[in-house]
N, C-alpha and C positions, 0 to 999 in steps of 0.2 A: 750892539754898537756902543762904544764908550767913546762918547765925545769927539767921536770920526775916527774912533780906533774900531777895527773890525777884526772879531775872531771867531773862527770858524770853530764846532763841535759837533761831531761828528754819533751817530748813533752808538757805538758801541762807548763813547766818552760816555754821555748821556744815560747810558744805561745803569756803568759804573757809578758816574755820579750820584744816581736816584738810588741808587742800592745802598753808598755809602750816609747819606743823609738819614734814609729811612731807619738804617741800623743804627744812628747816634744823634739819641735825644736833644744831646746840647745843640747841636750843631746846628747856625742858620741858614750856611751857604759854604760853597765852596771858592777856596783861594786858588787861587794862582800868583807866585811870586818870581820873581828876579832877582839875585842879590850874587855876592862876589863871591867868587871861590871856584873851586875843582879845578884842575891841572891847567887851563888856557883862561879863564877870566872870568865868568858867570857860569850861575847852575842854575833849575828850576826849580822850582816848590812847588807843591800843591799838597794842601792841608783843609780840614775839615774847620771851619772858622765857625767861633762862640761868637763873634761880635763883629760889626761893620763901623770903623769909624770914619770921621768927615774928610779922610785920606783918599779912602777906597771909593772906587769907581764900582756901580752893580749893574750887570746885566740878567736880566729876567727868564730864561728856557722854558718853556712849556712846567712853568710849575714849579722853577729850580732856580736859585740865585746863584751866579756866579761873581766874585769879588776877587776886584784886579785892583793894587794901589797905581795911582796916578802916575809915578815912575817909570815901573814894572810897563802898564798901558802902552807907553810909548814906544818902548821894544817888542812889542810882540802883535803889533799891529800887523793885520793880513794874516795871523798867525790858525796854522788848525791843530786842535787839540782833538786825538782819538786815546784809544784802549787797545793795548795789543798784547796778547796772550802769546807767549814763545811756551815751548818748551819745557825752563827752568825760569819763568817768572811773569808775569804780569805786571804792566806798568803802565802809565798815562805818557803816550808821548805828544811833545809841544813841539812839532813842524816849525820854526821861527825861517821868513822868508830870509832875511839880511845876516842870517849866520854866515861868516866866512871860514872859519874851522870850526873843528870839533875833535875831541881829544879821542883817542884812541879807543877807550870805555865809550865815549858816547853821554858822556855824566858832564859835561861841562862845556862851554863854547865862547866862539869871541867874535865879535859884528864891528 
C-alpha cells in the first residue's frame, strides 16, 4: 500500500523480482515507473533501482522493496503487476484499471 495507492503482485512478478535483485548486487529495490512516450501517451518501466530518493514511495514484499515515485503512485492505483512467459519473450506486465486504450504493440497507453 503506498499512501492508499494499492498494487497488486502477483507470484510469478515476485519470483522474477527476487531473482532479478539477487542476481545484482547494486540494486536495492525494484522500480516501477510511468512516464510519456510510445504511440498513445505513456509507457511502463521497470528497472533494477541503485537508490530510493525522498520522491519515491516504498512498499516492502516478503523480503523485496518495491519503489514507485509519487506521480507514477497515482496512476497505477488498483494496478496488478505479474510475469508472463510467451513464446518469443518474457516480460512484466502492469494490468492498470483506468487504461482506456492501448496501442496496437501493447508498449504504450492512455487513461
Amino acid at each position: 500500500m503506498v499512501d492508499g495507492i494499492m498494487i497488486n503482485i502477483d507470484n510469478s512478478a515476485k519470483e522474477k523480482i527476487r531473482e532479478l535483485l539477487k542476481n545484482n548486487n547494486q540494486a536495492i529495490a525494484f522500480r516501477i515507473g510511468i512516464s510519456s512516450g510510445g504511440c498513445v501517451g505513456y509507457k511502463v518501466n521497470f528497472i533494477l533501482a541503485e537508490k530510493i530518493t525522498e520522491k519515491d514511495e516504498t512498499i516492502d514484499i516478503e523480503g523485496m522493496t518495491i519503489v514507485v515515485d509519487r506521480k507514477s503512485a497515482k496512476i497505477i492505483d488498483g494496478a496488478t503487476l505479474s510475469f508472463k512467459k510467451e513464446l518469443m519473450e518474457e516480460k512484466f506486465v502492469l494490468d492498470i484499471p483506468e487504461i482506456h486504450s492501448q496501442c496496437s504493440c501493447g508498449k504504450s497507453f492512455s487513461f
